[in-house]
C-alpha positions as CSV (number, residue, x, y, z in Angstrom):
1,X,51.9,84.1,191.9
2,X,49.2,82.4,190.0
3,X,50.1,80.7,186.3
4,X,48.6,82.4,183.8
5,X,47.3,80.2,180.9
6,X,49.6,81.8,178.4
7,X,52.9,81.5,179.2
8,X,55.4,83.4,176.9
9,X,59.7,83.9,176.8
10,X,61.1,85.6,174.4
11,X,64.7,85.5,173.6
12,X,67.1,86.7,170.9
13,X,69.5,85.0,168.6
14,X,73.0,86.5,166.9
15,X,70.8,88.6,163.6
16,X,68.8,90.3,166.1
17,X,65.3,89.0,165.8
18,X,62.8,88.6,168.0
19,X,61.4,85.4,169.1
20,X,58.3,84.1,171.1
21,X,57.8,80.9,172.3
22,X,54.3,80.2,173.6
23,X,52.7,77.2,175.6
24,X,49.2,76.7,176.8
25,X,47.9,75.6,179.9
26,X,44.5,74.0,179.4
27,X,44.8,72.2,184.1
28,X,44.9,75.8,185.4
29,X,41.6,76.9,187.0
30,X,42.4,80.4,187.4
31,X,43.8,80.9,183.7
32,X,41.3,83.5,182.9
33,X,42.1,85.6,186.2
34,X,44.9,87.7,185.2
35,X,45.1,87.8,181.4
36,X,46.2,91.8,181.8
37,X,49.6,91.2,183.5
38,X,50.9,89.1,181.0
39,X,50.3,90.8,178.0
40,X,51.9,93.7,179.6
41,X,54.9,91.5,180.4
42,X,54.8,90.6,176.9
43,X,54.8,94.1,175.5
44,X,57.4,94.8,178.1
45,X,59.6,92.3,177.0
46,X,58.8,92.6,173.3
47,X,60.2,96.5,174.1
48,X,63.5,95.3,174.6
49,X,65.6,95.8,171.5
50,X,69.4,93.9,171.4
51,X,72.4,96.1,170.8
52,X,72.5,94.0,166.8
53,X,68.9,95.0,166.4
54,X,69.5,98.7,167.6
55,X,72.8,99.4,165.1
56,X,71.0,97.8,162.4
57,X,68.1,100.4,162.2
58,X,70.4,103.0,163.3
59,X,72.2,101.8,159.7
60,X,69.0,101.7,158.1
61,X,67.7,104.8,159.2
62,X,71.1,106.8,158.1
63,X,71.7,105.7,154.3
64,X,67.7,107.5,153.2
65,X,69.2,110.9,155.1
66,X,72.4,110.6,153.3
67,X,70.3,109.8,150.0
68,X,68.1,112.9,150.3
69,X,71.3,115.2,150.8
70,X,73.0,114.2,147.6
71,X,70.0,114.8,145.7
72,X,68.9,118.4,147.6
73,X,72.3,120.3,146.9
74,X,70.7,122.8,144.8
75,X,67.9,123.6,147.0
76,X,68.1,126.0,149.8
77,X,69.1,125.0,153.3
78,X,66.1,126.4,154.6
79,X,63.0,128.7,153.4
80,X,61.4,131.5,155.0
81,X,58.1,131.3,155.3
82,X,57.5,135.2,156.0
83,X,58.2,138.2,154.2
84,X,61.5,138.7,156.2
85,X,63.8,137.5,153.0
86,X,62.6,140.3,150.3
87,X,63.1,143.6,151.3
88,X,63.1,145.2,147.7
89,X,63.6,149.1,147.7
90,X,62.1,151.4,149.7
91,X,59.1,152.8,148.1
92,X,59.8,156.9,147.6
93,X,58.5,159.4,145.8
94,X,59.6,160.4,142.8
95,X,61.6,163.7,142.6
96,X,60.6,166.1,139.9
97,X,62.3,169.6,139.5
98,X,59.6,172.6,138.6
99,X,60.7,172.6,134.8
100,X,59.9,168.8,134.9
101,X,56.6,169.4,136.4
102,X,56.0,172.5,133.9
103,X,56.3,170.1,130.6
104,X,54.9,167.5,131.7
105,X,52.0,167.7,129.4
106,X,51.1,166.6,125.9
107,X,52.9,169.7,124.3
108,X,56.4,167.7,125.8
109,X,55.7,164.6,123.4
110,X,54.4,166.3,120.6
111,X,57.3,166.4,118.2
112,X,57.4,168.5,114.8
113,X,58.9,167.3,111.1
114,X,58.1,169.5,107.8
115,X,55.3,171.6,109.3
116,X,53.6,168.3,110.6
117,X,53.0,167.5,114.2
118,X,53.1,163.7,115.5
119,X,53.4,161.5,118.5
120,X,55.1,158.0,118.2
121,X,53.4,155.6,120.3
122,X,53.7,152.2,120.9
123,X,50.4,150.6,121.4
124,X,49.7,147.7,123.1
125,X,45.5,147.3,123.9
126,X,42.5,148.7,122.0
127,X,39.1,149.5,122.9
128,X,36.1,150.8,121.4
129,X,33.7,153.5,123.4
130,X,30.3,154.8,121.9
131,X,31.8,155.0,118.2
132,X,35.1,155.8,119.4
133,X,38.3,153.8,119.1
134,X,40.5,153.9,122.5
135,X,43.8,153.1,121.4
136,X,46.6,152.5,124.6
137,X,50.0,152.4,124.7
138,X,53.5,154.4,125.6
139,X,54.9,157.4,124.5
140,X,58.3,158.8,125.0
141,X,58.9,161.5,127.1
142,X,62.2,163.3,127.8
143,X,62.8,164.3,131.8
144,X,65.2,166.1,133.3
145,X,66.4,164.7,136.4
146,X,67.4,166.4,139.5
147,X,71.3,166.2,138.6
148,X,70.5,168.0,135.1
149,X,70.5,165.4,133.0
150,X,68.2,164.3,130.7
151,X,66.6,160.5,130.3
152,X,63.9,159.1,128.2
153,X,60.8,158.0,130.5
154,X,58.1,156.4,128.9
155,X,54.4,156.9,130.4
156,X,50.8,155.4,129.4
157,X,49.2,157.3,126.7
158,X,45.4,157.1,125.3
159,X,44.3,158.1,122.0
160,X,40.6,158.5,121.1
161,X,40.4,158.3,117.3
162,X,37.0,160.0,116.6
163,X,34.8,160.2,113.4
164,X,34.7,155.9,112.7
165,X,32.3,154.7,110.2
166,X,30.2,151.4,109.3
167,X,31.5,150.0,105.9
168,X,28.5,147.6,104.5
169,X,28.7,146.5,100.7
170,X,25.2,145.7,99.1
171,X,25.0,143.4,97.0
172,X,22.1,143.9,94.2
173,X,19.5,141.2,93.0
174,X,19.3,139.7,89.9
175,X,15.9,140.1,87.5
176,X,14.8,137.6,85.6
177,X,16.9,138.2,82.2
178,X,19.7,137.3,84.8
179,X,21.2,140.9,85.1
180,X,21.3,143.0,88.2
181,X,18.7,145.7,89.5
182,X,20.0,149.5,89.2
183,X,21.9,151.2,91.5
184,X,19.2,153.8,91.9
185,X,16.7,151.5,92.8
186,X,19.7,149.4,95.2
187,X,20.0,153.0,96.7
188,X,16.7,153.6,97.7
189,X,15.7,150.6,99.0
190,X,18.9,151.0,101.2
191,X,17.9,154.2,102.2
192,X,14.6,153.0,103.7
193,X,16.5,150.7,105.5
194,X,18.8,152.8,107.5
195,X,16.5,155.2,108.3
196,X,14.7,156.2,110.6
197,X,15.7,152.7,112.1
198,X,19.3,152.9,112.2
199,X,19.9,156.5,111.5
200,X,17.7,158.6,113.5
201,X,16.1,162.3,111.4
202,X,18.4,164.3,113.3
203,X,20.9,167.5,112.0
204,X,24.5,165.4,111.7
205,X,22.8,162.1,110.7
206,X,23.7,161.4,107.5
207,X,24.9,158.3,105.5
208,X,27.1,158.2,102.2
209,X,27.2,155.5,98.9
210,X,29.1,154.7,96.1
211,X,29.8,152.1,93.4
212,X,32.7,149.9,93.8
213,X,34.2,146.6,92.8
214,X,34.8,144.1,95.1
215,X,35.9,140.1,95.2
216,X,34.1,138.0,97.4
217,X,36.7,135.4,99.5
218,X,34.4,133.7,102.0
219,X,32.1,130.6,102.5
220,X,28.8,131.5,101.3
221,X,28.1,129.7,97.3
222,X,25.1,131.8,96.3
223,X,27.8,135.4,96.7
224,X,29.5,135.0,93.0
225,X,33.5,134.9,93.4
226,X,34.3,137.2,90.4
227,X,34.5,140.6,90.5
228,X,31.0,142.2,91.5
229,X,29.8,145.2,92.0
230,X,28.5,146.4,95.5
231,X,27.1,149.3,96.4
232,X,29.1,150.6,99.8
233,X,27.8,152.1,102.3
234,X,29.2,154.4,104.8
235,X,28.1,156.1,108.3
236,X,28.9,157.1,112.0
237,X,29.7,154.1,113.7
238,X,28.0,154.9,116.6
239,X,24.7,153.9,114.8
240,X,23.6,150.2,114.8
241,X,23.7,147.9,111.7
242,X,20.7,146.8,109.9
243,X,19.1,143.4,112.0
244,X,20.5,140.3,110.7
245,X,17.5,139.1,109.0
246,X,17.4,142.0,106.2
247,X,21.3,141.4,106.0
248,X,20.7,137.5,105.4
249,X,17.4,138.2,103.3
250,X,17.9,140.9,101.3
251,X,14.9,142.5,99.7
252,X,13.4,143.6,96.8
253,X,16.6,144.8,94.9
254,X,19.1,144.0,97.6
255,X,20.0,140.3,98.0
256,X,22.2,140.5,100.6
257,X,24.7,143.3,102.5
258,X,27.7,142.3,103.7
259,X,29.6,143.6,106.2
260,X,27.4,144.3,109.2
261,X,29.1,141.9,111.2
262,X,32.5,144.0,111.5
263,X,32.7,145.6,114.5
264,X,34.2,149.0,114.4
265,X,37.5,147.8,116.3
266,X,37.8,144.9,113.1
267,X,37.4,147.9,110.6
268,X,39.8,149.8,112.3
269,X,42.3,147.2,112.9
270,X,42.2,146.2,109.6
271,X,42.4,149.4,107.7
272,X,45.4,150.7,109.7
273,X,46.8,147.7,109.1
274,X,47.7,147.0,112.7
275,X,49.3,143.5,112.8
276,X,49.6,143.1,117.1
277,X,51.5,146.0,119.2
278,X,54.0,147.7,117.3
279,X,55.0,151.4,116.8
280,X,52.4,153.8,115.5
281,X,52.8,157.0,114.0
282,X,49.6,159.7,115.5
283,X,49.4,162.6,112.9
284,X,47.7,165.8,114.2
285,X,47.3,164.8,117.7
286,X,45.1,167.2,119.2
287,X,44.1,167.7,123.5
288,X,41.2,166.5,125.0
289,X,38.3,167.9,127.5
290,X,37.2,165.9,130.1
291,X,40.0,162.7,131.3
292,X,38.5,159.6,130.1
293,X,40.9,156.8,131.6
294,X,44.0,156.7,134.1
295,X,46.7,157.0,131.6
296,X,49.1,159.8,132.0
297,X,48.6,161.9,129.0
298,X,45.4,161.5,126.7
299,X,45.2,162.7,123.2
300,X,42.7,162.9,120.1
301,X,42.3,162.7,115.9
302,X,39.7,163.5,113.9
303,X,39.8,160.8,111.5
304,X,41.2,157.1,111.4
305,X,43.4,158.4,108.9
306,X,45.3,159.8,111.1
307,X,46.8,157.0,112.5
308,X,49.2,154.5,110.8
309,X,52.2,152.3,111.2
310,X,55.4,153.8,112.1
311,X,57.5,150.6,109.9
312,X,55.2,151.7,106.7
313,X,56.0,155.9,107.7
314,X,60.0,155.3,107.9
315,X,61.0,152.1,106.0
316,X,64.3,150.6,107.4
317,X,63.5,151.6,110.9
318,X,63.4,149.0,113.9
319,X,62.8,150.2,116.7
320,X,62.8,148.2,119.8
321,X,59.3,148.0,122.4
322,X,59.4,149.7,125.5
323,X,60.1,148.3,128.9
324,X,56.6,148.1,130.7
325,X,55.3,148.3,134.1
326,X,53.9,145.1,135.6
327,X,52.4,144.9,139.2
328,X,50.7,142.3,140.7
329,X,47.7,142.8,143.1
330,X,46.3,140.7,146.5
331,X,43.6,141.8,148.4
332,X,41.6,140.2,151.1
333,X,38.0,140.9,151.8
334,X,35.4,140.4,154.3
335,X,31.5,140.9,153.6
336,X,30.2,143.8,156.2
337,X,27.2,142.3,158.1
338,X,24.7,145.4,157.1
339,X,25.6,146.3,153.8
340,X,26.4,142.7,152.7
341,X,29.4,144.3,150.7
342,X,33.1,143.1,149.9
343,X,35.3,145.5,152.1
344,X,39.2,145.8,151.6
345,X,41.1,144.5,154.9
346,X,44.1,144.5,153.6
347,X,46.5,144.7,150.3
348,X,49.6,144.0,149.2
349,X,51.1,145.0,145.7
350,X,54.6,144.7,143.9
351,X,55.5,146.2,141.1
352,X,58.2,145.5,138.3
353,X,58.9,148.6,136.9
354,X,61.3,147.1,133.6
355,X,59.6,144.4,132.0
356,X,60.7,143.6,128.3
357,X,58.8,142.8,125.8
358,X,61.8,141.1,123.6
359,X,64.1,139.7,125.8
360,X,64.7,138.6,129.1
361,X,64.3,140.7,132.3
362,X,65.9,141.6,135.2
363,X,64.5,139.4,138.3
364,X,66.4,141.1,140.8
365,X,64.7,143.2,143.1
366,X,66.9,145.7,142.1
367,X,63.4,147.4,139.6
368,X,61.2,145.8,142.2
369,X,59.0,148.1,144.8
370,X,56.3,146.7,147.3
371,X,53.5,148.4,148.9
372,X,51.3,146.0,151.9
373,X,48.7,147.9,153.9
374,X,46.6,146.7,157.0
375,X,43.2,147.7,158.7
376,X,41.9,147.0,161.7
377,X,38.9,145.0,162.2
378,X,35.3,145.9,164.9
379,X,35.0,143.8,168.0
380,X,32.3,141.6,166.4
381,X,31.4,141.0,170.2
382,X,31.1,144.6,171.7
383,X,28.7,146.4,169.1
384,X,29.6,150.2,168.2
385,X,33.4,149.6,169.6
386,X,36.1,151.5,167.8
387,X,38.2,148.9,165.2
388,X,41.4,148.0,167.1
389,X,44.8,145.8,166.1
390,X,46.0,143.1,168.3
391,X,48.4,144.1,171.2
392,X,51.3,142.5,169.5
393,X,50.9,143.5,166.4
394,X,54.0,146.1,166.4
395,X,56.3,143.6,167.2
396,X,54.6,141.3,164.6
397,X,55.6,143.4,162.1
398,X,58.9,144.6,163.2
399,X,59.9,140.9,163.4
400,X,58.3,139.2,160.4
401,X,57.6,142.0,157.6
402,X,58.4,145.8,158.2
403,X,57.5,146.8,155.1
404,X,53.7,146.7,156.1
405,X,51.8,149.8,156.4
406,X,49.3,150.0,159.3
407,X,45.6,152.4,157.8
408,X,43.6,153.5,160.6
409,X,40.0,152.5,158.2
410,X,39.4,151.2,154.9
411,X,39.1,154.6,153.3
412,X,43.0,155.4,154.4
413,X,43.9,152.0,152.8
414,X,42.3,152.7,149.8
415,X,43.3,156.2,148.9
416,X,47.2,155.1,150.0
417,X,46.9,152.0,147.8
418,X,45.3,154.4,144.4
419,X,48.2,156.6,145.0
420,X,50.6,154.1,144.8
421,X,49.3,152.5,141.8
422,X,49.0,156.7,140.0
423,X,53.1,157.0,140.8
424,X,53.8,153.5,139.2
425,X,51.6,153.8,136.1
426,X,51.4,150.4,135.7
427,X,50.6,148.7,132.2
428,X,49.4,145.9,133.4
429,X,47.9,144.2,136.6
430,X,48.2,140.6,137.7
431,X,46.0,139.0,139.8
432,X,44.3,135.8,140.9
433,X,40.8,136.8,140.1
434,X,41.4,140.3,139.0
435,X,39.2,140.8,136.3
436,X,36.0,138.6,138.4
437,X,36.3,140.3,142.0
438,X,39.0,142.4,142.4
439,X,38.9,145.2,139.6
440,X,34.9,145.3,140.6
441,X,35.5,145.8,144.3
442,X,38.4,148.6,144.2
């Protein structure tokens, strides 16, 4: 063999390292001919670890594993990555006995006290529709069970308060002796004001004032703080306010009305004196026509009036909120290539059907029900082929998550999933996105 102008040895002392001696031969003619070889003998040799070396790193390699144990011995020994590990309770339908099924209407919560008929509801959300005020929440319903005896359920409850009115206070100008115009003329300026712009010339229109005393508690300096009197102004709160620049300008005898900036939930809210969910006492509840939302039992009063707090009704009493229904929602989506809309593949919800309000709940799976559904996709390569699952699917799911429910189309899925979601009632939805995509594509 030819020498190579690199020669190298390597050799080991007692603490295991590695050394390399090298030496350079400048005489040899054919140094350059077979550089290759002897790095590879290097690297070879270099690969050659000493039995010191070797129990050294075996050492070094042991005390990071015994490390990571003492500080993981809360955690689990290993985590499931599938479904497999929560198998809540089967998802049945409820069983109601024919007398359950008879009363289950609004004459079942309606309860009776000195010749007065009520419904105690705890409300929880608010909204305002045309005029009207929407006013959720839960109301108490007796069931009898299939064994005979008797539990209290609560169920989702709307009441439409009807008849809500604008409250705007006008305050009058000043003349030039320093003393405010007449009412009379205050009146008919205001008159020409709300109508015909506001309040249309129609039978039922009709708008209402009086003279009352009122103290002034906000920002603006040229609004006297002392008791004043306004003229107030009352109509159907489905009619719009005056525009912002009379309200801000005043005119001849009006300087200014106040007020128009309430909305009709603020006037509502604040008259009933509604401090945030809490018991309510409905007075004179009364059916309605036509269902306007998805709660259970739907109800209506003629007048705001109607409606109070249940703590100012019975002083002394404390009653606690009701458990509430929770579920949270998943979908997944694809857009279809000829109507370039969002369709539902497939869905997965769970539900907590015993959610407190004030205190801790119950995170077992024990009030816990799931529901997961599945459609089949086309063959995006073989046009006006039926939709299809995978071949394996069935033992996919047997193996990794047997609660999921296989639809044969996107309409199946649908109607199963709107079903589910009628039986639990929930209160509310939780969702990644809910209120931007999903709620608009379901």
């Amino acid at each position: 063999a030819k020498k190579a102008p690199t020669t190298s040895t390597t050799n080991s002392d007692g603490d295991g390292d590695i050394k390399m001696d090298n030496a350079t031969n400048e005489n040899d003619e054919d140094a350059v001919a077979k550089p290759v070889q002897r790095k590879r003998f290097a690297r070879a040799k270099l690969g050659r670890i000493s039995a010191p070396a070797k129990a050294a790193m075996e050492k070094a390699h042991q005390k990071p594993q015994e490390t990571a144990s003492k500080l993981a011995t809360s955690a689990p020994s290993n985590v499931d990555m599938t479904s497999a590990s929560f198998k809540p309770d089967t998802i049945a339908v409820e069983v109601v006995n024919e007398s359950t099924a008879k009363a289950a209407n609004l004459e079942s919560v309606i309860q009776e006290k000195e010749g007065e008929k009520y419904i105690d509801m705890f409300w929880m959300d608010i909204a305002e529709r045309n005029g009207d005020v929407l006013v959720f929440g839960k109301v108490p319903m007796e069931q009898t069970m299939a064994n005979g005896k008797t539990t209290t359920q609560y169920v989702s409850c709307c009441a439409t308060v009807k008849n809500n009115v604008r409250n705007l206070f006008v305050l009058p100008k000043k003349d030039d002796n320093g003393e405010y115009e007449s009412m009379m003329n205050v009146h008919s300026e205001v008159k020409s004001i709300l109508q015909p712009s506001c309040i249309p010339h129609v039978a039922g229109a009709t708008w209402a004032g009086k003279v009352v005393k009122r103290n002034y508690a906000f920002d603006d300096p040229s609004i006297p703080r002392e008791e004043t009197q306004y003229l107030k102004v009352i109509y159907d709160a489905k009619y719009p306010v005056p525009p912002s620049e009379v309200c801000a300008a005043g005119g001849q005898y009006i300087d200014k009305i106040l007020g128009a900036g309430a909305s009709t939930l603020e006037n509502f809210i604040v008259k009933r004196k509604l401090m945030g969910p809490c018991w309510i006492r409905i007075k004179n509840p009364a059916s309605c026509g036509a269902p306007l939302t998805w709660c259970k039992f739907e109800l209506q009063v003629d007048t705001p009036k109607d409606i109070c707090r249940l703590d100012l009704v019975e002083t002394g009493v404390n009653r606690p909120p009701p458990p509430i229904v929770t579920m949270s929602l998943k979908l997944k989506t694809i857009v279809n290539p000829k109507t370039h809309k969002s369709e539902v593949v497939s869905v997965s919800a769970l539900c907590h059907k015993q959610v407190m309000l004030d205190s801790a709940s119950d995170e077992s799976p024990r009030f816990m029900t799931q529901l997961s559904l599945i459609r089949p996709l086309g063959n995006a390569g073989t046009p006006g082929t039926m939709p299809q699952f995978p071949r394996d699917i069935d033992q996919e799911i047997s193996s990794n998550m047997p609660q999921l429910q296989r639809m044969p189309n996107e309409r199946a899925l649908l109607s199963r999933l709107f079903a589910q979601i009628g039986s639990w009632d929930p209160d509310v939805i939780i969702g990644h996105n809910a209120v931007g995509f999903d709620m608009e594509v379901l």
